[in-house]
N, C-alpha and C positions, 0 to 999 in steps of 0.2 A: 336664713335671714332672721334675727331677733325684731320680736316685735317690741312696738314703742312702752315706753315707761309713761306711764299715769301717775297724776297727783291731785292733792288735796289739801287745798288752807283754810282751816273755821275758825276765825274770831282772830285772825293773824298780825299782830302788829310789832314795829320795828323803831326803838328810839336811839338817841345819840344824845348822854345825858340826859335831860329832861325836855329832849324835841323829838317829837313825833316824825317821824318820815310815812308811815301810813298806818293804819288803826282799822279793828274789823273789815279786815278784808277777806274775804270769800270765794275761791277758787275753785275749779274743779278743771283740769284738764286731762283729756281722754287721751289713751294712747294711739298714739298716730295722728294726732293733731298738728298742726299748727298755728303757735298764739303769739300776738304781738304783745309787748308791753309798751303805751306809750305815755307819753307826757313831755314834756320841757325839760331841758339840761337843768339836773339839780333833783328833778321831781322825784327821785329817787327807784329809779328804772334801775342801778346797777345792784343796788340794795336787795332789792327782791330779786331782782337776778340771782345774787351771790346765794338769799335765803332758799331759794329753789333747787341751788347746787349741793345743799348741806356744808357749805363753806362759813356761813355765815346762819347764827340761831336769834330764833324769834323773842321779841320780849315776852310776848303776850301769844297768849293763842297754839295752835298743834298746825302741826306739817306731816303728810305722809305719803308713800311713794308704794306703787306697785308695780309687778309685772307679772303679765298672763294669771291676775287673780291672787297673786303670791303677793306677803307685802318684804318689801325692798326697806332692811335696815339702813341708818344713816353709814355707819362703817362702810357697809358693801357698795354704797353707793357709785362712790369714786370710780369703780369698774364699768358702771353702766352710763358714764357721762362723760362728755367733753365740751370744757368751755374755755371761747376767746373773749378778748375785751381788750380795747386799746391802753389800758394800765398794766396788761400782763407783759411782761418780758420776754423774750424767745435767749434761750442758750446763745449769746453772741460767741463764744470760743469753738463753735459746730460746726459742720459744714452740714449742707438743707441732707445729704445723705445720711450722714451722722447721726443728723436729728430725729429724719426719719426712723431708723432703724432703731435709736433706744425708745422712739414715741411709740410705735407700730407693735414692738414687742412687747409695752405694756396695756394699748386699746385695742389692740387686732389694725389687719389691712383691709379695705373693701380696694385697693385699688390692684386690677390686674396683671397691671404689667412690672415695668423695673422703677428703681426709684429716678433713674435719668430720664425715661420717659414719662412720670410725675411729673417733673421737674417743667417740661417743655411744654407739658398740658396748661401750666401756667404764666406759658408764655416766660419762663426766667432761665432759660436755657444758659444766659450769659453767667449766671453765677455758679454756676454746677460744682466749680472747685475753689469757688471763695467761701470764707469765714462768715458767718451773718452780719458779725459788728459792721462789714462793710456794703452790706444792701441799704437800698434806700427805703425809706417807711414806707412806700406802695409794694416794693417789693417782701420787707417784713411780714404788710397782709395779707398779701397771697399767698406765703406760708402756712401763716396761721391759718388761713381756709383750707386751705392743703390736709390739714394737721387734724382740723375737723370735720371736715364733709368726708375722708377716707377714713377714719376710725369707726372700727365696726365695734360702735355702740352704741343700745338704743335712745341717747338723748341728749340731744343736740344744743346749744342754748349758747347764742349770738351776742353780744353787747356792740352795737355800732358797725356791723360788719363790713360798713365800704368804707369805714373811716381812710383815709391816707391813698385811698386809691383815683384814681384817673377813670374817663368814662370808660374807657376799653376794661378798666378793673372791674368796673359795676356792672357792665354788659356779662363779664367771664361770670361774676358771682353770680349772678341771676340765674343763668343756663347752668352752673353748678348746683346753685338750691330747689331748680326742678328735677333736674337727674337726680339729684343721690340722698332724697329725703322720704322716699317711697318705704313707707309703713313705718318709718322713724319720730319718734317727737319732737318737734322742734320749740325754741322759744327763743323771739329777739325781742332785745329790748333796744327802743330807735325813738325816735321822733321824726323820721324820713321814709315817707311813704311807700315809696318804691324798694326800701329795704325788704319788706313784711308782705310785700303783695301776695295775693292769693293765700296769706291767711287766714283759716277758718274763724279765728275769733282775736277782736280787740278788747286790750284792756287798758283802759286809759285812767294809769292810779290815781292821779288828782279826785277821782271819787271818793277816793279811801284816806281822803285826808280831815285831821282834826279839826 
C-alpha cells in the first residue's frame, strides 16, 4: 500500500486579473490525512483544489508535495493523484469498461475483482454495455467515484462528490470514503457537511481572504 502524499502552502495566494480569490494562506497537510476545504459557492474551493493538484499555479507564494520524506516534483505529480469535480468530463464515446481499463492502466487498480463486478458495486449494473453519453448524471458520478476511490494512488482530492446523486448515491459514497481511504490523503472541497465527515481538519478559506 502507498502511503499518503503530504503538503505545504506559505504565503499562497491565487488571483484572476486583479481579484484576489485568497491571499496568505497557510497549509500544512500530513499524509494520511483528511482535510475539507470549505466556504460558499464561488469562495474559491475549486481553485485551491485545482492549485493543490498542480493543475493550476500560485500567484504569489510556494507549494510543495512529499512522500515518505521525498519531495514530490510538480511533473511526477499526475502519477500520485486523482481528481473529480463536476466540471470534469468523463469520455462519453466509452463504455464504464473501456474507461476503466485505459484509467486503471495509467493510476493502478485497488479494486479486486472484474471490472463487471465494479460496475455492480455501484449499483449501475444496467449500463454495463452502454456508451456514457447515455447515463444519467447520478450515474456519471458514481463513475467518477469509481474512477477515484479504486486508483491506487496516494491522493485523493474530491470537488462536490455527491453532486448529481440521489440519497442511496450519498449513502454508497460515504461507506466508499470509509473503506478505501486507509493511509490515503484525501481532500474535498464542499460546503455540505456530510460530504467531509470525519475529517481530521477544516479549512474554511473565507479566512484567506483580501
Amino acid at each position: 500500500m502507498k502511503s499518503g502524499v503530504g503538503l505545504r502552502l506559505q504565503h499562497a495566494g491565487k488571483r484572476f486579473n486583479r481579484d484576489w480569490i485568497f491571499r496568505e494562506l497557510a497549509l500544512d497537510i500530513v499524509s494520511g490525512q483528511q482535510i475539507a476545504l470549505t466556504g460558499p459557492n464561488g469562495s474559491g474551493k475549486s481553485t485551491l483544489l485545482g492549485v493543490i493538484s498542480g493543475y493550476q499555479s500560485l500567484s504569489e507564494g510556494e507549494i510543495s508535495w512529499e512522500q515518505d520524506g521525498l519531495s514530490i516534483d510538480r511533473d511526477s505529480l499526475y502519477n500520485q493523484l486523482v481528481l473529480t469535480a463536476p466540471y470534469l468530463d468523463l469520455p462519453e464515446h466509452l463504455t464504464a469498461a473501456e474507461l476503466f481499463d485505459f484509467h486503471f492502466k495509467i493510476k493502478g487498480n485497488r479494486f479486486k475483482g472484474g471490472y463487471t463486478e465494479l460496475i455492480e458495486s455501484a449499483n449501475l449494473k444496467q449500463i454495463t454495455h452502454k456508451i456514457i453519453r447515455d447515463y444519467s448524471s447520478g450515474m456519471k458520478q458514481r463513475l467518477k467515484l469509481l474512477l477515484v476511490f479504486y486508483s491506487d494512488v496516494p491522493l485523493l482530492l474530491l470537488d462536490e462528490p455527491t453532486a448529481n446523486l440521489d440519497q442511496s448515491g450519498i449513502d454508497w459514497y460515504m461507506d466508499l470514503k470509509e473503506k478505501e481511504t486507509d493511509g490515503r490523503t484525501l481532500v474535498i472541497a464542499s460546503n455540505q457537511s456530510y460530504e467531509y465527515a470525519g475529517c481530521h481538519q477544516l479549512i474554511d478559506i473565507n479566512t484567506f481572504k483580501v
